[in-house]
N, C-alpha and C positions, 0 to 999 in steps of 0.2 A: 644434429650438431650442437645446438643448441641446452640437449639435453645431456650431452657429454661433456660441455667447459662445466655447468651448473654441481656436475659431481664430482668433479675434479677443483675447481678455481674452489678456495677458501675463503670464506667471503667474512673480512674482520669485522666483532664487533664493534657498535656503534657506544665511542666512549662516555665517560657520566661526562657532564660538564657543572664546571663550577665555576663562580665567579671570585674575585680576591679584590680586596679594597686594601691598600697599601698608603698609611701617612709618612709624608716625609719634609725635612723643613733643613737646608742649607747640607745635607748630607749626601751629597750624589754616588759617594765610595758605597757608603753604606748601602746604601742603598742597591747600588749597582750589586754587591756582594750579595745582599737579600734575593734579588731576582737570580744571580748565578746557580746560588746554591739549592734555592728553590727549583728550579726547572733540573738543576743537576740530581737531587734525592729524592723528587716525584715521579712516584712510578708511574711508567707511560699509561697508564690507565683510565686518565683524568686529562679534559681539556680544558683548560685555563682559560676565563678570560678577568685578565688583571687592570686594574685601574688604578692610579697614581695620584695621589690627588698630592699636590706637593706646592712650598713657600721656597721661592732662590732669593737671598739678597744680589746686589746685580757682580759680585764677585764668585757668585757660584753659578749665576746663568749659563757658562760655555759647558761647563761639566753636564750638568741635566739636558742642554742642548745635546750633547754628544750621547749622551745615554741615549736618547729619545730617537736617535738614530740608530743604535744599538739594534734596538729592542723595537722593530716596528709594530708588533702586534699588540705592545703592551697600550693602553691609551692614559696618555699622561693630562692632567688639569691639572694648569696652575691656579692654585688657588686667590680666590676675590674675595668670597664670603663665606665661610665654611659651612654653615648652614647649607644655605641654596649649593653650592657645589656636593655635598654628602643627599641631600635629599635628590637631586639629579643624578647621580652616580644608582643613588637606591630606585631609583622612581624606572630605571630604563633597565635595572637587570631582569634576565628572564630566565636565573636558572634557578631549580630551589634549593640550592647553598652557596652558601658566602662563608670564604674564610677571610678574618682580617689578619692585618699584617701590617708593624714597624719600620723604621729602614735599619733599625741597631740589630734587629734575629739576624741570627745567624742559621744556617740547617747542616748539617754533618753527616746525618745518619738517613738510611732509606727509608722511604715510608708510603704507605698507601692509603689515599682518601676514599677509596671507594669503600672499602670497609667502611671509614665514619660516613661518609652517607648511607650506606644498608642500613647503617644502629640507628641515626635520623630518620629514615624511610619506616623502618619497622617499629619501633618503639617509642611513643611518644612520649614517655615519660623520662629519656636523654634528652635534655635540653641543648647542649654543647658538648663537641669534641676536641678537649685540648693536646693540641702537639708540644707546649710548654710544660706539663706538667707529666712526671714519670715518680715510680716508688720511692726515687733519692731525694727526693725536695721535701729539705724539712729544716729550713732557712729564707726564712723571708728576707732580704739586703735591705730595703728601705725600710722597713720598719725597726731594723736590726735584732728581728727575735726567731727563735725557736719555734718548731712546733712538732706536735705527733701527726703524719700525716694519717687520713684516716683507713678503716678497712676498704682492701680497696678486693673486688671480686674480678676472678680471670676467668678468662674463657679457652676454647682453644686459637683462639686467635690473639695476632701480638697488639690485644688493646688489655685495660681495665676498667673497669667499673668502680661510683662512690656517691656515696649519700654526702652531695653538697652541703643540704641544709644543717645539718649537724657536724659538719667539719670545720678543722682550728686553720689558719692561715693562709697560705697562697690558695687553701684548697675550698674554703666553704665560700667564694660566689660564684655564679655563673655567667657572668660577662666582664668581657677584657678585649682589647682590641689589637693585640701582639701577634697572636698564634693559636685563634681559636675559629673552629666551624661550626654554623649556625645554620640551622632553618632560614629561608629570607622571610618567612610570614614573622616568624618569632622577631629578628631584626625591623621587619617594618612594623610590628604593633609596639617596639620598645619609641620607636622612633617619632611615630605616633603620638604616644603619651608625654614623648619630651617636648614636639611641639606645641601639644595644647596647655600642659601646664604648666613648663620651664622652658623657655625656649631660649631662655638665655643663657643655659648649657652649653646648648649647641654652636655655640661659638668658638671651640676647640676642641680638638680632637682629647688631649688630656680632660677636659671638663666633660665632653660627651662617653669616657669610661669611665668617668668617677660619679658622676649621677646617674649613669646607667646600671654600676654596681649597685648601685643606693635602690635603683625602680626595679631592678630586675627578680629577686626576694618577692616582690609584688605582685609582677605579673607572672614569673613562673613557676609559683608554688607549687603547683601540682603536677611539674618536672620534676622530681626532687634527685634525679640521677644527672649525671657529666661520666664522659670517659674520658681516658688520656692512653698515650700506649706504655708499652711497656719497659721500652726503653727509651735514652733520652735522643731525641731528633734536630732539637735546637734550642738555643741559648739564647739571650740579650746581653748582647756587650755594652755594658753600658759603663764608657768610658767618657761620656760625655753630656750637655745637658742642654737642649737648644729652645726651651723654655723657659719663663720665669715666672708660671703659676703656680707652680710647687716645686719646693728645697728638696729634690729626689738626692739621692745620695749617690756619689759616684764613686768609683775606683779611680786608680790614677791616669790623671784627666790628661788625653788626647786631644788638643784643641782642631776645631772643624776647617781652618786651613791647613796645619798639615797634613790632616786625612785629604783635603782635596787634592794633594799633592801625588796621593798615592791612585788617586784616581787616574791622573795623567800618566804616572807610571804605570801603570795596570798593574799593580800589587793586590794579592788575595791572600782571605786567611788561608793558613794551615788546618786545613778540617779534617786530617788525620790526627789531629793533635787531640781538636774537641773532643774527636770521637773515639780516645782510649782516655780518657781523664774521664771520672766520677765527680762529679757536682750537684751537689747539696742547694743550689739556689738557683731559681730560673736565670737572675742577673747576674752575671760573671763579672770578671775584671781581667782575664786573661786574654792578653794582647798579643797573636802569635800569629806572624805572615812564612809564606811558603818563601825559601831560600833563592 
């Protein structure tokens, strides 16, 4: 009997699992939208587990409350100390990749991480896998310039290949903390080196990718590839700006109460929309909810 269910019953495999580290600060819509569309365009192939590390002033507390009910698998921290909270968050993962993640991304298009973990498992010399970056990006917004993006090598699979260290703008570093997947060894020696010699980076998550772009040239020389896929999967809507470490540039500004408003409404974008429009810059400014 026992040898008749065994060839019959189809016994599924057992999926990759990944971890995700997600910043968010007064933005629960966004946020909220970020995990929809996420778990919506990830193919079932991959088990998530996501971690939140997020700032409510006490006008946005019901909203991340409510999420937090939403979404019980996700595990949310409010943040104390960002240091000690990021270094806890990294210290207890056990899988070997980590994709980070904003609450402003958006995701539209389907996509599959198990392919970028194969390219991580097999090839050391991919350092990271961006779902930000596609052939049409050749428009930096904050910086407001131009660039060529570089040769970029295909395979038969829907990723591409590129020589970071010799590429012009969005395209030549290898760390960013929007929409990209990592080795967690790679993550924890970056992490590492920011403790012992800047540790007062890590006191925001905007400072902890801008220093981390600065060390990462350092410690991953001898990665000198990244892939991205080949088309585009998701955007930053960056219609807003809930820092005041750096003058990022915005589109036309949505201020973060009446996004919370749309959170009570349960209003979402329109990702039929993203996902037939062509865009030239990871940061968009198009503001477009479902009817």
């Amino acid at each position: 009997m026992a040898e008749s269910i065994s060839k019959t019953h189809k016994v599924e495999p057992e999926k990759e699992k990944v971890s995700v580290i997600v910043f968010s600060k007064n933005r629960a819509w966004q946020l909220s939208e970020y995990l929809r569309t996420l778990y919506k365009y990830l193919e079932e192939t991959v088990d998530l587990k996501i971690y939140v590390i997020y700032k409510a002033d006490s006008i946005f507390r019901p909203s991340y409350s409510a999420l937090r009910s939403t979404y019980i698998n996700v595990i949310f921290i409010e943040e104390t100390y960002f240091k000690s909270d990021l270094l806890f968050v990294i210290n207890n993962i056990k899988t070997k990749f980590c994709l980070f993640g904003v609450d402003d991304v958006l995701f539209y298009r389907k996509f599959n991480l198990i392919d970028a973990c194969d390219l991580l498992q097999m090839d050391y010399n991919i350092v990271s896998y961006s779902l930000r970056l596609n052939p049409n990006i050749t428009y930096c917004q904050p910086a407001n310039t131009y660039f060529t993006p570089p040769t970029l090598y295909t395979s038969d699979k829907q990723y591409m290949e590129w020589r970071w260290l010799t590429a012009a703008g969005d395209w030549n570093y290898p760390w960013e903390v929007s929409a990209s997947l990592y080795r967690l060894c790679n993550i924890k020696d970056l992490v590492k080196y920011l403790v012992k010699n800047c540790p007062e980076k890590l006191q925001h998550p905007n400072t902890f990718e801008a220093m981390g772009a600065i060390i990462a040239p350092l410690l991953f020389c001898q990665q000198a590839s990244s892939c991205c896929q080949s088309k585009a999967v998701c955007s930053t809507i960056t219609i807003n700006r809930v820092q005041d470490l750096y003058p990022n540039t915005i589109y036309e500004e949505k201020s973060i109460e009446y996004l919370d408003t749309l959170f009570w409404e349960r209003k979402e974008y329109n990702e039929e929309y993203y996902r037939n429009k062509v865009f030239n810059s990871i940061h968009i400014g198009d503001f477009v909810l479902k009817d």
